[in-house]
C-alpha positions in Angstrom: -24.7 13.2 7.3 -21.7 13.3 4.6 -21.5 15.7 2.2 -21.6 14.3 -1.7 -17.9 14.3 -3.0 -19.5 16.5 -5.6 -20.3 19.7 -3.2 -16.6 18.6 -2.1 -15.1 19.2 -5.4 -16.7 22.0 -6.0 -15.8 24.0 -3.1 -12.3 22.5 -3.8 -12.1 24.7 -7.1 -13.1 27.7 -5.4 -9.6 27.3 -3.5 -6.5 29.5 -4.5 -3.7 27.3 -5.7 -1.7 27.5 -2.4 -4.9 26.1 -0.3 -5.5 23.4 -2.8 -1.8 22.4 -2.8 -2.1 22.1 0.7 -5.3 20.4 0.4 -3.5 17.8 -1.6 -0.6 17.5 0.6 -3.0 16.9 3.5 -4.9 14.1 1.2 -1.5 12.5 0.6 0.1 12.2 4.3 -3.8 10.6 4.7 -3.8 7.8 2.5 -0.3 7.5 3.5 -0.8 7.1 7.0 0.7 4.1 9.0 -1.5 1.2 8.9 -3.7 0.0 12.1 -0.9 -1.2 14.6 -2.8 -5.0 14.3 -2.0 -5.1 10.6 1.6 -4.5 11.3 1.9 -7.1 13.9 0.5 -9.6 11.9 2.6 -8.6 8.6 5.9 -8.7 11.1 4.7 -11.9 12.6 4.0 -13.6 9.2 7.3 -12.3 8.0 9.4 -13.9 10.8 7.2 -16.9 10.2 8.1 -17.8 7.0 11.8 -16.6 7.5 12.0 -19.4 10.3 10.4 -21.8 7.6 13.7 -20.5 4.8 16.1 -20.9 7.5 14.5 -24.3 8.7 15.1 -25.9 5.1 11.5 -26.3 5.3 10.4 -24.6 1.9 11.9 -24.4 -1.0 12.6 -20.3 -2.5 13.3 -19.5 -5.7 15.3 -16.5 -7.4 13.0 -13.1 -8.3 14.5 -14.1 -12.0 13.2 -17.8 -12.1 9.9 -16.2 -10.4 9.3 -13.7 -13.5 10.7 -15.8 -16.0 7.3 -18.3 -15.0 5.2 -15.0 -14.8 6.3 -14.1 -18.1 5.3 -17.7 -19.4 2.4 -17.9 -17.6 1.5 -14.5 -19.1 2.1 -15.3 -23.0 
């Protein structure tokens, strides 16, 4: 059974700095860790889908500048 993030965090304050800096660090490379190998197929897939699609002529793009300029409309 998982332990309540509250015991976590309690033990966590009993650490020395050091251990809690590398407690952290640990955390980090964790939530940064490389995405399921599916995702990344599909995100390289759907990118070289609709870079066919800009080179076919078959959408129309538009400048980041244009693009925030209607955000900023949009957001007023």
């Amino acid at each position: 059974m998982a332990r309540a993030v509250s015991e976590i965090e309690r033990e966590i304050e009993q650490l020395s700095a050091e251990d809690r800096s590398r407690l952290l660090k640990f955390l980090i490379e964790q939530v940064d860790a490389p995405a399921d190998s599916d995702v990344d197929a599909a995100w390289i897939a759907e990118s070289e889908r609709r870079l066919d699609e800009i080179e076919a002529g078959t959408v129309q793009t538009y400048s980041g500048r244009a693009v925030m300029k209607e955000a900023r409309a949009r957001g007023k």
